[in-house]
C-alpha positions in Angstrom: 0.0 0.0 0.0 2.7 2.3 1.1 4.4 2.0 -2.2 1.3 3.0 -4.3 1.0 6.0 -2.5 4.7 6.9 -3.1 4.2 5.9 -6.6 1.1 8.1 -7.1 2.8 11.0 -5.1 6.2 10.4 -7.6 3.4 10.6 -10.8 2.1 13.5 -9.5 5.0 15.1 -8.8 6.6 14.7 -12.6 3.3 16.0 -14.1 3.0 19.1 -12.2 6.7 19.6 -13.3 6.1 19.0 -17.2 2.4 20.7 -16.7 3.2 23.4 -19.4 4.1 20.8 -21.9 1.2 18.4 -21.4 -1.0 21.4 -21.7 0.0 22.1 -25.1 -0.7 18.3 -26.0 -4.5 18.9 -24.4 -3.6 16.7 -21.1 -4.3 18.8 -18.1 -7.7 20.2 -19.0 -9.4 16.8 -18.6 -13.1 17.1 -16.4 -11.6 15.4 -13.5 -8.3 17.7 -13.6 -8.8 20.2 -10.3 -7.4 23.6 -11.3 -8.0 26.0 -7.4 -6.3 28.8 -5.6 -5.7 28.7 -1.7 -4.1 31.4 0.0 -3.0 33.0 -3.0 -1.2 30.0 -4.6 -2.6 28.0 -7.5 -2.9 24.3 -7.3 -3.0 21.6 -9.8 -4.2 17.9 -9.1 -4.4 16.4 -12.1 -6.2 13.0 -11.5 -7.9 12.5 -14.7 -4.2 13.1 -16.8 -2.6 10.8 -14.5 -5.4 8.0 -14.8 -4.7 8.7 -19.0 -0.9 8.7 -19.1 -0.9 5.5 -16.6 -3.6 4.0 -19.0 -1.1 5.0 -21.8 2.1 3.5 -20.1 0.4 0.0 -19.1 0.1 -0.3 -22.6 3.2 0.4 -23.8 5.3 -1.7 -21.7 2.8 -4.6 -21.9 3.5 -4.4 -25.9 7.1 -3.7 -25.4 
């Protein structure tokens, strides 16, 4: 269990840092994507991306 949440917190953390990239490609503005602001800083979750690029990568390797 422990290591899923460190993997999902490790996912998070590389999309949030490639963010303006993914937004050019469309990913990032998925319903399911929470965009908010909280004591003056913007946040980011982006659960429906990460749910997509996972979906994406499962496929990959399992054809790989």
């Amino acid at each position: 269990m422990l290591r899923w949440l460190i993997v999902t917190f490790l996912a998070l953390l590389l999309i949030s840092w490639v963010r303006p990239w993914l937004e050019k490609l469309g990913l990032g503005k998925l319903p399911g994507d929470l965009h908010f602001k909280i004591f003056g800083r913007e946040w980011f979750i982006p659960l429906s991306s990460t749910l997509l690029l996972s979906f994406v990568l499962s496929v990959l390797t399992k054809w790989l």
